[in-house]
C-alpha positions as CSV (number, residue, x, y, z in Angstrom):
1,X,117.5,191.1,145.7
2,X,120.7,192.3,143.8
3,X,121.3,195.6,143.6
4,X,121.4,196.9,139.6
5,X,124.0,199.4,138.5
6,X,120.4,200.9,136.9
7,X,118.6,200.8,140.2
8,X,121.2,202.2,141.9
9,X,121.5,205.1,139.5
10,X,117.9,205.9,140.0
11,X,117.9,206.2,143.6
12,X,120.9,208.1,143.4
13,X,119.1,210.1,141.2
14,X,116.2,210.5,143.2
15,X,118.5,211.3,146.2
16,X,120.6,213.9,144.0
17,X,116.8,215.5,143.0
18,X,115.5,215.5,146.5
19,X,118.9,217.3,147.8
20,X,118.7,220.1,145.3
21,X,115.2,220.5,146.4
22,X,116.3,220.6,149.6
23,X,119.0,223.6,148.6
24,X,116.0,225.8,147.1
25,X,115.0,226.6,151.0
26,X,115.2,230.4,152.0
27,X,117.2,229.3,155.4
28,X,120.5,228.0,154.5
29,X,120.3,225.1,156.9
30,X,123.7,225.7,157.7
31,X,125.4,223.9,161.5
32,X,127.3,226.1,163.7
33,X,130.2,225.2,161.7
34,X,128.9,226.0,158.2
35,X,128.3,222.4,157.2
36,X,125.1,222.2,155.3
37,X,122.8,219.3,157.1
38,X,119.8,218.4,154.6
39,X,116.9,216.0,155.5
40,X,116.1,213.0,153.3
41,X,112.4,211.4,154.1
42,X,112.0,207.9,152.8
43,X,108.8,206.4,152.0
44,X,110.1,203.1,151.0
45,X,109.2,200.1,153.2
46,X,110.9,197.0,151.7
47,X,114.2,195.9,153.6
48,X,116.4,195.9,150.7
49,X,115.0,199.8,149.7
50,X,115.2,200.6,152.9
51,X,119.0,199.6,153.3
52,X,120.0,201.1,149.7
53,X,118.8,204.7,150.7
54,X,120.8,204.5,153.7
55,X,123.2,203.3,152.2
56,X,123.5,205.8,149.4
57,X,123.0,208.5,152.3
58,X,126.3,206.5,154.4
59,X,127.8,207.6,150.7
60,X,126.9,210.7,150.2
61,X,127.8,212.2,153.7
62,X,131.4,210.6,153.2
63,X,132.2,212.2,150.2
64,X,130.4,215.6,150.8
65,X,131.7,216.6,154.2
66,X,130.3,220.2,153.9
67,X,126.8,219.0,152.9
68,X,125.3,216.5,155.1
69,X,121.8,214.5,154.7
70,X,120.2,213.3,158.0
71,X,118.2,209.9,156.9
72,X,114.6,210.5,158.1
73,X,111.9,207.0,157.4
74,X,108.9,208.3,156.7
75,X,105.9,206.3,156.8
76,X,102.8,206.4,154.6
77,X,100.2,206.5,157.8
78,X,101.6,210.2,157.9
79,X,103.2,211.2,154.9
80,X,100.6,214.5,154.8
81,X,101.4,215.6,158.5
């Protein structure tokens, strides 16, 4: 499957959404060494979704050094846990 400058837009934009979220917490989620590490849980189960989220995390932790995502996959048998 190719990957669409419009597809990739949205799961950037999903990405972007789901990091903001993340910055709303009342613990800074702050290392040791004031980097910001965020979690991002994927529900997506087809290879080439699955790759493009990692992916656009690989991206995302290159160019924001201070703010780090950790890639969780998440799986639909336990999404409510």
């Amino acid at each position: 499957m190719r990957r669409t400058p419009a597809r990739r837009a949205a799961v950037a934009a999903t990405v972007l959404a789901l990091l903001l979220t993340g910055c709303s917490a009342t613990d800074d989620g702050r290392d040791a060494d004031g980097t910001i590490r965020l979690r991002f849980q994927s529900l997506a189960w087809q290879k080439e979704s699955v790759d493009a989220n990692k992916q656009l995390v690989k991206e995302w932790n290159a160019a924001h050094p201070g703010v780090q995502v950790d890639y969780v996959q998440g799986s639909w048998d336990n999404v409510h846990d």
